[in-house]
C-alpha positions as CSV (number, residue, x, y, z in Angstrom):
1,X,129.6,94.5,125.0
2,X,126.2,95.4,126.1
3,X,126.3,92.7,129.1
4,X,122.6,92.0,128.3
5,X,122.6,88.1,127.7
6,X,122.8,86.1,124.5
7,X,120.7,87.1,121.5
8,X,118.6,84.0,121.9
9,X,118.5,84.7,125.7
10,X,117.9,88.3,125.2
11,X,114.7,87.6,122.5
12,X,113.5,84.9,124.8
13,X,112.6,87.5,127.6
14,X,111.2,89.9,124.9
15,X,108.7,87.8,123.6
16,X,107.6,87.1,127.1
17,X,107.2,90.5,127.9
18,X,105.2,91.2,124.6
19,X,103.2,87.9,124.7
20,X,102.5,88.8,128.4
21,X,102.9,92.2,128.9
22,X,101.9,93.7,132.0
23,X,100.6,91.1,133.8
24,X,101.9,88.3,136.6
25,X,103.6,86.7,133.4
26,X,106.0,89.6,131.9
27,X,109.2,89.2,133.5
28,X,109.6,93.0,134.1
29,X,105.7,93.7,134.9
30,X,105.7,97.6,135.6
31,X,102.2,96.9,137.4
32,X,104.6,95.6,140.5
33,X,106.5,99.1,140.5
34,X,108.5,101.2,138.9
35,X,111.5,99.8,140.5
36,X,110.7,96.3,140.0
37,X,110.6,96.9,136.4
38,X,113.6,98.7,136.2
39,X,115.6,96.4,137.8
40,X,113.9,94.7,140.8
41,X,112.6,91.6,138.3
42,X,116.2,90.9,137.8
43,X,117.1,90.7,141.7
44,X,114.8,88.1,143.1
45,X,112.6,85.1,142.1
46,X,110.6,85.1,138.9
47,X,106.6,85.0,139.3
48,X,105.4,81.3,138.7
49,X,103.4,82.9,135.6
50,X,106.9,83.9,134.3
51,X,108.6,80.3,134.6
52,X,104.7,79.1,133.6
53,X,103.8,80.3,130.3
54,X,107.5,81.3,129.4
55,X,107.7,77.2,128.6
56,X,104.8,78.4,125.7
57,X,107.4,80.9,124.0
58,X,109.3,79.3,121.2
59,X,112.6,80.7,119.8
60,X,113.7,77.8,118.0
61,X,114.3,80.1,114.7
62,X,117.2,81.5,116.3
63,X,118.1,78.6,118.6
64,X,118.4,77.3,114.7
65,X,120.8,79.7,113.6
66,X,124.6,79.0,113.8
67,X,126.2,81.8,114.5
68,X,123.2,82.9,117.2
69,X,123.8,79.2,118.7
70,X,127.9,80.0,118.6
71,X,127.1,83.1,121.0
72,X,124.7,81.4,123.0
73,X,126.8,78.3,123.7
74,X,129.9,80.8,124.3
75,X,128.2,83.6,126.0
76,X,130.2,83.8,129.1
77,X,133.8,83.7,127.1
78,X,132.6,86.4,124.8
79,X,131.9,88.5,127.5
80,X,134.7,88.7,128.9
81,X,136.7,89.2,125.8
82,X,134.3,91.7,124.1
83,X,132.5,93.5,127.4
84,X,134.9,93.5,129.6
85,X,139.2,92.5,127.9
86,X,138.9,94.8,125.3
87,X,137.4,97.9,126.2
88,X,140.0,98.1,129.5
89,X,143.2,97.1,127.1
90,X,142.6,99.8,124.6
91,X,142.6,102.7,126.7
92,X,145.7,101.1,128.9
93,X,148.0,100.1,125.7
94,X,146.8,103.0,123.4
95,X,146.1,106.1,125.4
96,X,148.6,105.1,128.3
97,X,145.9,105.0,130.7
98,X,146.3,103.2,133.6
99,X,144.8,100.0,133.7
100,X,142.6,100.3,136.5
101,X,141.2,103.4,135.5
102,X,140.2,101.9,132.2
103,X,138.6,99.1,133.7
104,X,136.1,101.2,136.1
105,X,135.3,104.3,133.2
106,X,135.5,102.1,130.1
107,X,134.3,99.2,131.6
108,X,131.7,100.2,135.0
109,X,130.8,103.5,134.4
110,X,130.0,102.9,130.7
111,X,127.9,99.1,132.0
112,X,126.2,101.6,134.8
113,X,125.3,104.1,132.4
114,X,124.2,102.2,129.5
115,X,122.3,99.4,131.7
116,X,119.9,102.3,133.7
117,X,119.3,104.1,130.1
118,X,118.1,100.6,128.3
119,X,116.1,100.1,131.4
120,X,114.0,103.3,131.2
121,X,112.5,101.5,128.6
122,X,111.0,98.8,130.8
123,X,110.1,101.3,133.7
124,X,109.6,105.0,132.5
125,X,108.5,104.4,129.4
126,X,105.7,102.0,130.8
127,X,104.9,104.8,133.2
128,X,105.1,108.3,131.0
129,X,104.4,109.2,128.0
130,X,102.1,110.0,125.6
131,X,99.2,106.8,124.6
132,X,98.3,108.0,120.8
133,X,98.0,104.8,119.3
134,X,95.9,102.3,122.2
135,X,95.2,104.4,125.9
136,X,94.5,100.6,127.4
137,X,98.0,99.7,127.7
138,X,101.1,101.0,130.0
139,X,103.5,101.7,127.5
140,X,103.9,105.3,126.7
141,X,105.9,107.6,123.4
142,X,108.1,109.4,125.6
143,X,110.4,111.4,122.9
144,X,113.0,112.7,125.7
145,X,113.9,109.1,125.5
146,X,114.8,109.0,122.0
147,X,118.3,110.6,122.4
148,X,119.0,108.5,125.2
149,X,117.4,105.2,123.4
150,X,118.8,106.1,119.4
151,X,115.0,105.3,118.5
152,X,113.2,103.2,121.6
153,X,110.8,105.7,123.5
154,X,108.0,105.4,121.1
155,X,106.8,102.7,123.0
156,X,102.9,103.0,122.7
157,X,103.7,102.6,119.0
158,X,105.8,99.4,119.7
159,X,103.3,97.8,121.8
160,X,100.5,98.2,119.4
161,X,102.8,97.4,115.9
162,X,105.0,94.9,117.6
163,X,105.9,93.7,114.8
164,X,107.1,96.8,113.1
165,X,110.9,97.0,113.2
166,X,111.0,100.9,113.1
167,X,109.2,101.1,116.7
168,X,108.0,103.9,115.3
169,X,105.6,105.7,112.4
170,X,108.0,108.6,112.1
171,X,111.0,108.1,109.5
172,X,113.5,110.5,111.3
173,X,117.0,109.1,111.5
174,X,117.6,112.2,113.6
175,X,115.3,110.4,116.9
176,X,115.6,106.9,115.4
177,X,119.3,105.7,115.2
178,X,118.1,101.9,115.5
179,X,116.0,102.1,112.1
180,X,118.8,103.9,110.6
181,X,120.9,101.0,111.8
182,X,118.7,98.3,110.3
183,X,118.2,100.0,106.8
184,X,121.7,100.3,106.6
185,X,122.4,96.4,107.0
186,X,118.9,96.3,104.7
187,X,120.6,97.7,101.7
188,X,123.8,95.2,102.4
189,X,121.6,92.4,102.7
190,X,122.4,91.8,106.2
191,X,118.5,92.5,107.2
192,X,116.1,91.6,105.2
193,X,111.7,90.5,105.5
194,X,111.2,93.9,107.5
195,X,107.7,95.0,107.8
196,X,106.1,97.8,108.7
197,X,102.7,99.0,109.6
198,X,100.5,100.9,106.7
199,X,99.7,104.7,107.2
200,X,95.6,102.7,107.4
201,X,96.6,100.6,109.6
202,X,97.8,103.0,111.8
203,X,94.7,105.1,111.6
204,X,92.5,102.2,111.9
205,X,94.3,101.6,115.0
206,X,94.2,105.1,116.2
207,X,90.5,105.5,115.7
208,X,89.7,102.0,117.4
209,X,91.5,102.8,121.2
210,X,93.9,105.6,120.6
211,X,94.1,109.7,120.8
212,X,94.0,111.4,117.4
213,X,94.5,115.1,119.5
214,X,97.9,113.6,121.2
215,X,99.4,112.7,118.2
216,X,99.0,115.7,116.6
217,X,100.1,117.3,119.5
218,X,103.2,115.1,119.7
């Protein structure tokens, strides 16, 4: 429904941009601009780097999994049925909307909107924000984002834990709908192996590259 490529496809270009971030090699390198990252990297030819050391990036645990091999191999068919047949026949056969006005609100509007929102997370959040946990890298906590994101603006935290699933140290539900999300599915047994940085590691971090006073201001 999100339009944003497969789950495999999706994680490929994620660990490129982690592996890689910021440089020739991340797919959406915010040192090329802030529209370029937004959504200029998705408009013309990839750097070399990209196509280069993207070949190193293995994803061959979910390339493994059948049901995230099902979606991959039937990407384009579930798109239409779930992004785009769906959300204009509900409106049209429920709410007696006329069809073609459920297709541009339920279907355009809601891509535009959702598309520019998730993409503030490669540009504005690589460009603002506060740098509490490692001031050499881009990537910025911008809390504004939060409520736009449900939980992705703390994005100096991510790029120095990338490995913690929360994306963040704080355990408020309230700015952090994602982690809400995944403890939910945790306690169903849908999720499961979730780690999370340690309250030392965290301040070892902090002490090595970070700002101890923005923190505590943020």
């Amino acid at each position: 429904m999100a339009f944003q490529k497969s789950v495999i496809c999706w994680c490929l270009i994620h660990r490129r941009h982690h592996k890689n971030s910021d440089t020739d090699a991340d797919p959406h390198n915010i040192r090329r601009g802030f529209f370029f990252a937004h959504v200029g990297w998705m408009l013309g030819k990839k750097h070399p780097e990209v196509r280069l050391k993207g070949q190193t990036i293995d994803v061959s645990d979910l390339s493994n999994d059948p049901i995230l091999a099902f979606q991959h191999r039937y990407y384009m068919w579930l798109l239409f049925v779930f992004c785009y047949s769906i959300p204009t026949v509900i409106p049209w056969y429920f709410w007696d909307e006329a069809i073609i006005s459920a297709f541009f609100v339920a279907v355009n509007l809601r891509l535009l909107i959702t598309l520019h929102v998730t993409f503030l997370i490669n540009s504005a959040a690589h460009t603002f924000g506060y740098k509490p946990y490692d001031r050499s890298i881009p990537p910025g906590d911008v809390w504004a984002l939060s409520f736009l994101t449900v939980g992705e603006s703390w994005h100096n935290y991510h790029h120095s834990f990338p490995w913690d699933y929360k994306t963040s140290e704080y355990g408020r539900y309230s700015t952090n709908l994602t982690t809400a999300f995944i403890d939910l599915m945790a306690k169903i047994g849908w999720a499961y192996d979730l780690r999370t940085a340690s309250p030392a590691v965290i301040e070892a971090r902090i002490n090595k590259g970070g700002d101890v006073a923005l923190r505590r201001r943020y």
